[in-house]
N, C-alpha and C positions, 0 to 999 in steps of 0.2 A: 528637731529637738523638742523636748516636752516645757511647756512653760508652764503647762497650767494646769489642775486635773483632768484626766478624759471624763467624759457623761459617759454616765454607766450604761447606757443603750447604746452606744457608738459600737461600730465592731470590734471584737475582741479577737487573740491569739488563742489557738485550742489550750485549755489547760494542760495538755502533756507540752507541747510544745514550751508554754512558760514555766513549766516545774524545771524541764529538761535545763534550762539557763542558769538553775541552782548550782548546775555541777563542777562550776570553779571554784564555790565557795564550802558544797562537801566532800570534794578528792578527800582531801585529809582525813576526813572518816568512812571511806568507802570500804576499807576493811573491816570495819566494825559492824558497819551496818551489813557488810555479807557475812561475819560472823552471827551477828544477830538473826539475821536470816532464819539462817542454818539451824541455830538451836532452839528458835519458835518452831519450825519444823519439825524436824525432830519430837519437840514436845507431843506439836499437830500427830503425827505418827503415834505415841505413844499412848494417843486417846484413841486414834482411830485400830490401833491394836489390840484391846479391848476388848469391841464386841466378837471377833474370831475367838480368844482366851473365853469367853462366856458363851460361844456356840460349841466349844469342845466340852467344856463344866456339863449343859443342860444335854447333850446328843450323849456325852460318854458317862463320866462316875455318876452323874444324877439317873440318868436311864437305866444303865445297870446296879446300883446300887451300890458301889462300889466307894465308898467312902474315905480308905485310905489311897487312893488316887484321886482325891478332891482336892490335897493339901498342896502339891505342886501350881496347879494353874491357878490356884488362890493366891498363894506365894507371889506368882507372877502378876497377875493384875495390883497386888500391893506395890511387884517394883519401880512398874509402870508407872502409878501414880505418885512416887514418889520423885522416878528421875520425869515427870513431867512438871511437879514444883518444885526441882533445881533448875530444871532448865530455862523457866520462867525467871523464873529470879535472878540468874544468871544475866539474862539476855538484858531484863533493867537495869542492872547494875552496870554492864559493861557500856550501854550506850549513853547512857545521862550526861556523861562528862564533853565528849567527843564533839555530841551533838548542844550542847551549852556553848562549847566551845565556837560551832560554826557562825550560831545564832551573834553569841559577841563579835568574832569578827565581821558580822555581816552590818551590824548596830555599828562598828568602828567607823568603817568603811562608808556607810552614808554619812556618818558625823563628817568626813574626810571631805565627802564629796560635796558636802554642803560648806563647808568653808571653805572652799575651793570656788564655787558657782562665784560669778559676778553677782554685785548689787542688785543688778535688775531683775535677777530669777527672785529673789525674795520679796524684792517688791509687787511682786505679782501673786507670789504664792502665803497661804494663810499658814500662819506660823500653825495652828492646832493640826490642818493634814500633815503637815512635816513631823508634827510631832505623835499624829496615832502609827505614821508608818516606821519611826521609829520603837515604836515601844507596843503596841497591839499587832500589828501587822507582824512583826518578826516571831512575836511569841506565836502566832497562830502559824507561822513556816516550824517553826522548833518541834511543834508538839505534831504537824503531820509528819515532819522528816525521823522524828524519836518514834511514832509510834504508827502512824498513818501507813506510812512506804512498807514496812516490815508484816503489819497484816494483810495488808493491799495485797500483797507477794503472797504470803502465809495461805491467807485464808484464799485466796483464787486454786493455788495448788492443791491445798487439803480437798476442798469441794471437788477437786477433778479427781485424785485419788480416791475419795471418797465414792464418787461415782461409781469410779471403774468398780471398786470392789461391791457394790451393791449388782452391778451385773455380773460378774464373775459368780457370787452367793446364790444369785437370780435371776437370769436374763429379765424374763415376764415383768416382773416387778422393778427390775432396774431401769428397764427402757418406758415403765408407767412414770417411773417417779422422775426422770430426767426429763420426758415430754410435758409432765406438770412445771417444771422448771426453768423451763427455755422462755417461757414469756418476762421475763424478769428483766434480762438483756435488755429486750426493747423496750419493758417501762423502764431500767436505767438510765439509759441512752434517754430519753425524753425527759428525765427528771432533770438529768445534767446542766441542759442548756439553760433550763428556767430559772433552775437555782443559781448557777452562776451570776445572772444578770440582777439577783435578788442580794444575792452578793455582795458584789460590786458597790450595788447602790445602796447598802447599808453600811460598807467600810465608807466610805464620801461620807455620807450623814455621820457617822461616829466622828469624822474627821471636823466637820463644821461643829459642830456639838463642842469638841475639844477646844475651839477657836474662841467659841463666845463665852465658854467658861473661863480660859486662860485672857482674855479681853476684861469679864468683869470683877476678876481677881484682882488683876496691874490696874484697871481702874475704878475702883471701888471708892477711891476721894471725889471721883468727877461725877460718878452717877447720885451717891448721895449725897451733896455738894448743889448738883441739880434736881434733884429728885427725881430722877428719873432708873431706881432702882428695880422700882414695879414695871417697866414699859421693857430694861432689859431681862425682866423674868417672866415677862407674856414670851419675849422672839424666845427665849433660852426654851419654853413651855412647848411653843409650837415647834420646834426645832426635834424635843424630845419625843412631839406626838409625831412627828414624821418619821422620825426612826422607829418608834416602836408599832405604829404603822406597818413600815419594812418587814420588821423582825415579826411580826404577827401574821405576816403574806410567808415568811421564809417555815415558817412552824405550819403554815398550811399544807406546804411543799413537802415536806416532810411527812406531815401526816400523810399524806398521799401516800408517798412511798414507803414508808412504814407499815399501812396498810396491806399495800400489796405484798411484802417483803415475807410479811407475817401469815399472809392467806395463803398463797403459793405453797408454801412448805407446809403448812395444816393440809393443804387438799392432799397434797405428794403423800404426807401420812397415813390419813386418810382412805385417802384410796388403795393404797400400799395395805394397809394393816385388812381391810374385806377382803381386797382380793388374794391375803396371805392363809389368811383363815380357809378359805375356800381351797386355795391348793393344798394345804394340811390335811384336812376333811378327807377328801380323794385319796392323801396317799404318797402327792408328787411331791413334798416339802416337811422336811423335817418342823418340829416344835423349833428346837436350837437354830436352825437357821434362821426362821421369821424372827425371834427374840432377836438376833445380831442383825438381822436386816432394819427392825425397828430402829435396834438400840442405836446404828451405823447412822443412820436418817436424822434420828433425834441429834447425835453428837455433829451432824451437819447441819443443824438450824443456826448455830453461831458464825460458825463462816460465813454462810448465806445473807441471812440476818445483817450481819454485819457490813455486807458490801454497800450497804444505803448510808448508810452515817459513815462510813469510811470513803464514798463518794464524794457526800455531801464536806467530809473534812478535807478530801482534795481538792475542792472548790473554792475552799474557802481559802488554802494554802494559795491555790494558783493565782488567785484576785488579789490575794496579800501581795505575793511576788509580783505579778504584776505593778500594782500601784509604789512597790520598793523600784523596780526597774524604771517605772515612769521618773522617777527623782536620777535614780542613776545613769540612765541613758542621757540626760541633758547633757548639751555638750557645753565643757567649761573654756567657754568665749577669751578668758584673759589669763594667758599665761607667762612660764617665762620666757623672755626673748623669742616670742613667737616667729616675731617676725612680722605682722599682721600689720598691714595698712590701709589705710583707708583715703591719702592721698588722690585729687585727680588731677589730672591735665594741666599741664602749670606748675605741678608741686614737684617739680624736678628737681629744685637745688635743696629742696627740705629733705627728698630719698637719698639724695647724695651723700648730705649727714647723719643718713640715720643705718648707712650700709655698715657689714661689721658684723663681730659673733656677738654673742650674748657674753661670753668670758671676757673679750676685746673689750666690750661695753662697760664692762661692768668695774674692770680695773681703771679704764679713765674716768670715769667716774669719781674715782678715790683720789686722784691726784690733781694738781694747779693745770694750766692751761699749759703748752708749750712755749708760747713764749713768757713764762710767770708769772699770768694772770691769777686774780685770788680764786678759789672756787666758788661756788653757789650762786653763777649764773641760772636763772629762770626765764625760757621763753617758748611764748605763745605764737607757732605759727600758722595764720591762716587757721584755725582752729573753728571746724563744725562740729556739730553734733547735735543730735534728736534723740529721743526716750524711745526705744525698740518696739513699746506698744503705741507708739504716737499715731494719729490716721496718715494717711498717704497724702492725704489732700492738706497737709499743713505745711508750711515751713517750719526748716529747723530752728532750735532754741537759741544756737548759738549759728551764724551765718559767717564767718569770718574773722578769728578773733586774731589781732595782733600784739601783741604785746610782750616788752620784755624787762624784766627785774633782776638790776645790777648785784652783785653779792654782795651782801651785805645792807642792802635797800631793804627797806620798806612800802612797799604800795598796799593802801586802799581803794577795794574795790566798792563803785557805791551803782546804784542802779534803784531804778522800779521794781516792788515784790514782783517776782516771778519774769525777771529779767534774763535768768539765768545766772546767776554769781556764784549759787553754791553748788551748781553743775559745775560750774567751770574749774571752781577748785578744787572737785573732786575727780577731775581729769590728773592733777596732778600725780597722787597713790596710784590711780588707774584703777580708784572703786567704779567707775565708766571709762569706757573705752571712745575714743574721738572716731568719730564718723568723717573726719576729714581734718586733713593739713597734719601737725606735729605739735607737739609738747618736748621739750628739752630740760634736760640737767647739763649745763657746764656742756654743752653741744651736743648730747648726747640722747637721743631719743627715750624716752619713759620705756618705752614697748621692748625695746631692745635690753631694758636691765631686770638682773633676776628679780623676780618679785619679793624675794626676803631684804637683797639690796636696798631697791627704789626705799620700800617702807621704813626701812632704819634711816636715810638719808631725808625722807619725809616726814614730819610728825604733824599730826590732827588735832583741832581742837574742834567737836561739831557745837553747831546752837542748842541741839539739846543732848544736855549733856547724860549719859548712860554707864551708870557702874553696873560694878559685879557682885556678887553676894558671895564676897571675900574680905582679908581684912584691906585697910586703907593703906598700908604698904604695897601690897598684891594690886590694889588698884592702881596709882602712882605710877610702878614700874613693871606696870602692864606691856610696856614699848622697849622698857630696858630692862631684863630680867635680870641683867646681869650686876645692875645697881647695887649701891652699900645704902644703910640709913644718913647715911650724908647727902647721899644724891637727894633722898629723897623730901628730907630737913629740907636741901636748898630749893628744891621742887614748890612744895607748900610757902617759905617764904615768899616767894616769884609771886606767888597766887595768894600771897594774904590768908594762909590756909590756917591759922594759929588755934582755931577754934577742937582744930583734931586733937592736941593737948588735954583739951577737958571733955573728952570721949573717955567712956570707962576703961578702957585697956588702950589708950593711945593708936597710935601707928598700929598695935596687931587688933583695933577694935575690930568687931566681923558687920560690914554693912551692908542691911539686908536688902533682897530682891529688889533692884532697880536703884538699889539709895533713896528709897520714898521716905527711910527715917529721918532724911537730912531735910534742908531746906533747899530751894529750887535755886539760891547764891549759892549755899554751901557745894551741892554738885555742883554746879560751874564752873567752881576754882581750883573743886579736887579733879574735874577735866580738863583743865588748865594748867594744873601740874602734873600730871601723866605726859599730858603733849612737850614741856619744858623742860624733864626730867632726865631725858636723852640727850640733851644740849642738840639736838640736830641740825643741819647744814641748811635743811631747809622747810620753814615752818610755814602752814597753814592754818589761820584761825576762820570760822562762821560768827563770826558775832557774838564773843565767847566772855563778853561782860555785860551782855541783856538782863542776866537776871540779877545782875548786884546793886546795892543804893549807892547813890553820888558820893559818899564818902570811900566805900571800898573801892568804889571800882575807882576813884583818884588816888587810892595808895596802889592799887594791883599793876595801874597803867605805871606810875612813879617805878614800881618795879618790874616791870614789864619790860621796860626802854629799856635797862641793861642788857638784857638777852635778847633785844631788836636789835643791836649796835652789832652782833656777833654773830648776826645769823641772817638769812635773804628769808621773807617774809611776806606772804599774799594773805589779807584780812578784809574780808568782807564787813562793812560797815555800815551801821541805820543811824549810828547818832553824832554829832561832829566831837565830842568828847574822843573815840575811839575814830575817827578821820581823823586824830591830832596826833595818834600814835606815828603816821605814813610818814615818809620823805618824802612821796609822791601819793597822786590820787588817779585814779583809773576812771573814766564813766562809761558802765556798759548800757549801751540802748540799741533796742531793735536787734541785740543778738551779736551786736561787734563793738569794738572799745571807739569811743568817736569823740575823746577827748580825755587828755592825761595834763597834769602839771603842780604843778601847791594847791593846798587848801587855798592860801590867798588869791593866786592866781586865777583860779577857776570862779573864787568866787565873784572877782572882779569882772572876767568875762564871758561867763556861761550862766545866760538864767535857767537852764535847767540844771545845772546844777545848784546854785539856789535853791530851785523849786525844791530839790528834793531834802535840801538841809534845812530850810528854812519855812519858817508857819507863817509867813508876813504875808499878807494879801495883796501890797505894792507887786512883786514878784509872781503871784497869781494873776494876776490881771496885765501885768506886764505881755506874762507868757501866755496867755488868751490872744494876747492883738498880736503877739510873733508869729500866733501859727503854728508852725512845723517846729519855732522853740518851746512848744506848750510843750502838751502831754502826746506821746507818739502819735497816737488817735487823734490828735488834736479837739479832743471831748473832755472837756473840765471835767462834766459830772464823773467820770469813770475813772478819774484818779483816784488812786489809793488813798489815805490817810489824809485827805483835804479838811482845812483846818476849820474849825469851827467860825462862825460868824460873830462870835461876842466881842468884839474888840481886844482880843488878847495876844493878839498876833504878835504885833511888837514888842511884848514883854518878854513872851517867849523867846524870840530872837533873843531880844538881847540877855535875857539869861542862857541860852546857850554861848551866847560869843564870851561871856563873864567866866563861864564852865571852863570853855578853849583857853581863854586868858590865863588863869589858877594854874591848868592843866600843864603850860608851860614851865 
């Protein structure tokens, strides 16, 4: 499966091969496009019918004199040219829609397949190529499939037709001018290859270019903030001299074949026109026929002519496709009721529970236990997992995790940054998939329930928090569409959200791209009531009161508890304020859970837990002479967030136990 762009030198599929992979997406206008065929053709015919009607005009009424027999085959060359621009116009007008048509569904379809993909395809991939190959990549297939494919056809047949009748008019001359002509093929064929790979590696660079502008858009507070506006408009400068670079290598390419394109058919002229003069002379060739043979030659410089840039736009179509197929060929790792485990050796009684349909799954899900237990059991078992780009030579993030959350419990989870916490609770939705052991609903395996299920039964609150540039209703009941403004009134109280009221149009205000209008509290709490607004069975918070002051986030927590008492709830936690929401505390270290119990509890008998709630330096030095109860490494210096040396340790402590106190 594709994860990540191909390098544009790697080898490629022939471009007929990759155009040919189009044709699921234009069955639907196959008919059009062989209608369209047909009446560019046609048209082709009626230029190329022409010069005959002007070698009968200059050999008959001209020669003889005969003037009222001029008016017919004048007549005709006028209707000629007439039904050659219906016919055109025709063939425009019938294909535009058809082929718009394909283009949308093809644009749908990656939107599709892109919200489909697991988290880790996006985390890997740069939102700008995602986004040229939606939106530059499919126009450059639209406009070779509306207009590329149809002369491609067109003009190859005219040129052969054309041919033929220049040798029928003239052998001598026909077979001068077609031996002038055959070298073209093979500077084709050569041109192909080069371009392609020039290609290639200017869609990439269009794609990065995309990336770093849509990067210094969304962060335009942080560059100039840091000043570092000038340094991201040197990479965006160099980025742009590398592309235009490319595209200055791809116009040399051209000019090549353009050259040739152009000379070929001057010499076929060329020599064609001396050596026509000369049979005249002699005797063996009509006036009228060298005129039709010229005029047949000249009205074949367009087809010919045109096979370079009608190349070059196949080229550029098939690198399109291609890099759309590269996103669409990934395979999507997390579906529903896959089936898909990751269990080894030992996880016998976790497969046992997780045997069953996807329909089976999903209906007990929705109901109490058999013997009437309450639902919104949560459990962890034996629970691994690693980052699919992680090196081979690591251990995984999470090594065993056990753990389980009564309905209607609260656990906090608290650990070392980069301990794994908000992997693990994103094991939950199944935005990652477990690399071993099992995750459970109420007995019931994640993997095995549909994924519209799980996520309604689940709701998210992340650390940081991400709207939409819709209004704050639309935001809200992002998870509940089906919500009334009651739900979503009770939403924002939950979240101390009051401030939406003196937004200019309320609930329908429209908050723009990212909610960067808001303040970094105010997104918080309107991600706080999106995830609350659903009443769900079973909630997940990241740290979802980081960004508010002591005083909100003690009215949000105050209403918080309500909807904790009614709902089974995993909350990653950094500060003891939010450790005071838990009935229980989880501590993950080294990748497994190695001690649960009360905030009191723990603190009493775990100096690493301490360690990580607490800024006292008694506790630092404690866990320096435990050792193995230090820090995992057992290396002070390389702890996180180790407290300063001013003597404030103890204040802090106690202002947070003061915090926890209130909190109560």
């Amino acid at each position: 499966m594709a994860t990540e762009p191909a390098s544009p030198t790697s080898p490629a599929p022939s471009s007929l091969r990759t155009l040919l992979r189009l044709r699921p997406y234009t069955r639907p206008a196959h008919a059009v496009l062989l209608v369209s065929i047909t009446l560019t053709l046609i048209a082709s015919m009626c230029a190329l019918a022409m010069p005959l009607v002007l070698r009968s005009i200059i050999d008959g009424p001209v020669s003889s004199g005969d003037l009222d027999a001029l008016w017919p085959p004048v007549l005709l060359v006028l209707g000629l040219g007439v039904a050659e621009v219906v016919l055109f116009w025709l063939r425009r007008h019938i294909v535009a829609r058809p082929l718009a048509d394909v283009e949308a569904r093809m644009r749908v379809g990656l939107y599709r397949h892109l919200q489909r993909l697991q988290v880790a395809f996006h985390d890997r991939w740069q939102s700008g190529q995602l986004l040229s190959r939606a939106t530059y990549d499919l126009n450059l297939i639209r406009m070779f499939l509306s207009f590329g494919v149809v002369f491609l056809v067109v003009n190859a047949v005219t040129a052969v037709v054309g041919l033929v009748a220049l040798i029928v008019m003239e052998w001598r001359l026909g077979v001068l001018a077609t031996v002038t002509l055959l070298p073209m093929v093979v500077f084709s064929s050569i041109f192909e290859h080069r371009y392609q790979v020039a290609t290639r590696l200017s869609q990439d660079q269009n794609g990065d270019l995309a990336t770093v502008l849509e990067e210094s858009v969304l962060g335009i507070r942080v560059l100039k903030a840091f000043g570092r506006h000038r340094t991201m408009e040197r990479r965006f400068g160099e980025l742009a001299a590398r592309l235009r670079a490319t595209e200055l290598h791809k116009a040399r390419l051209l000019g090549r074949l353009w050259a040739g394109i152009i000379l070929l058919p001057e010499a076929a002229i060329t020599l064609s026109l001396a050596y026509g003069i000369v049979l005249v002379a002699d005797g063996s060739l009509t006036a009228g026929t060298l005129v039709a043979f010229l005029a047949t030659l000249q009205l074949l410089r367009w087809p010919i002519d045109s096979l370079g840039w009608l190349l070059a736009l196949g080229n550029d179509a098939a690198s399109a496709a291609g890099r759309y197929f590269e996103v669409c060929d990934t395979e999507v790792v997390i579906t529903d009721g896959d089936g898909a485990r990751g269990g080894t050796a030992g996880d016998g009684a976790g497969d046992g529970r997780r045997a069953g349909s996807a329909g089976r799954a999903a209906g007990s899900a929705g109901r109490t236990g058999s013997a009437g237990e309450p639902t919104g059991r949560l459990v962890f078992h034996d629970v691994r997992f690693r980052f699919a780009d992680a090196p081979p030579d690591t251990p995984d993030l999470l090594r065993g995790v056990d753990l389980e959350v009564a309905p209607g419990e609260t656990v906090a989870l608290v650990g070392l940054t980069g301990s794994g916490k908000t992997a693990l609770t994103a094991l939950v939705p199944r935005l990652y998939e477990v690399t071993g052991g099992s995750v459970t609903l109420d007995g019931v395996d994640v993997r095995d329930l549909p994924l519209e299920r799980l996520r309604t039964l689940v709701a998210t609150a992340f650390e940081e928090p991400i709207l939409f540039s819709a209004s704050v209703r639309d935001n809200v009941l992002l998870g509940h569409p089906e919500g009334t403004d009651e739900d979503v009134r009770r939403a924002l109280e939950i979240a101390q959200a009051d401030f939406v009221d003196a937004l200019p149009q309320g609930l329908d205000t429209r908050i723009g791209e990212q909610g960067l209008s808001l303040s970094g509290g105010q997104r918080q709490r309107l991600a706080l009531a999106r995830a609350v607004a659903a009443r769900p069975r079973f909630l997940v918070l990241d740290d979802p009161l980081s960004a508010l002051d002591v005083h909100t986030e003690a009215a949000v927590e105050q209403a918080l508890r309500r909807v904790l008492a009614t709902t089974t709830a995993l909350i990653v936690a950094h500060r003891p304020s939010t450790v005071m929401l838990a009935d229980r505390v989880a501590v993950l270290r080294e990748g497994r859970v190695t001690e649960t119990g009360t905030h009191e509890e723990l603190l009493a008998s775990s100096p690493f837990y301490r360690y990580l709630l607490s800024a006292d330096e008694k506790d630092h030095a404690a866990l320096d002479a435990a050792g193995r109860d230090g820090h995992p490494d057992g290396n002070p210096d390389e702890r996180p967030n180790r407290p300063n040396q001013n003597g404030n340790g103890n204040r802090n402590r106690n202002r947070s136990e003061d915090e926890m106190e209130a909190s109560r």
